[in-house]
N, C-alpha and C positions, 0 to 999 in steps of 0.2 A: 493313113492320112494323119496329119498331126497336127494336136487341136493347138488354135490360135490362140498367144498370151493374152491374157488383159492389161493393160499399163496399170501404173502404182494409182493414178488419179482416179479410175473405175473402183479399183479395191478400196480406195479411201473412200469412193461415196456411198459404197453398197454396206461399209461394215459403220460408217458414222449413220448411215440408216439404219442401221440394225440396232447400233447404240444408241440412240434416239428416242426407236420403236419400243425397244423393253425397259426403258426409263432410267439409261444411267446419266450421268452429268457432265456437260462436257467439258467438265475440266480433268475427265476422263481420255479425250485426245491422245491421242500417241503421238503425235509430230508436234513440233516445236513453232518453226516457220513454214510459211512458203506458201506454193499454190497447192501442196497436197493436203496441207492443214482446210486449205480455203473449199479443197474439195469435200472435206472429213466432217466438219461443221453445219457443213451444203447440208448433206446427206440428215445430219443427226437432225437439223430443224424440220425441213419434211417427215422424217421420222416419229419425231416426236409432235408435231402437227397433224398426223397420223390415228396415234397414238389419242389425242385427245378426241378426232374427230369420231372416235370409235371403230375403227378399223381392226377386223379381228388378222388373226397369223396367217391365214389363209388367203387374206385381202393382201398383207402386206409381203408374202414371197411372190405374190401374181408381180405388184406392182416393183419387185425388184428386179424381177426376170424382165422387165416390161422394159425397166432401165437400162437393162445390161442391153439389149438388143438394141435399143433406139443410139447404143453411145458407136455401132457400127456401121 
């Protein structure tokens, strides 16, 4: 059986969430324009709203897998 891709837009929110989560800057970004930027940003401000609200690493892989699933 052959596991299903995930588009560029899922990988830009899950990894700007992650960049977010362990406090880097988002002028850290890797995309330039567009909607995958818009999605990468998305991601890093939950992240980092996250991050403040006190959420440990535990909290925040639940609530990534939580993502990944609901974007199917």
């Amino acid at each position: 059986m052959k596991r299903q891709k995930r588009n560029r837009s899922e990988i830009a929110l899950t990894r700007g969430y992650q960049a977010g989560f362990t406090g880097l800057s988002r002028d850290k970004c890797p995309f330039d324009t567009g909607e995958i930027r818009h999605q990468w940003l998305s991601g890093w401000r939950e992240g980092r709203e996250d991050r403040w609200n006190g959420y440990n690493t535990a909290a925040s892989v639940q609530k990534m897998s939580n993502m990944q699933v609901a974007h199917y």
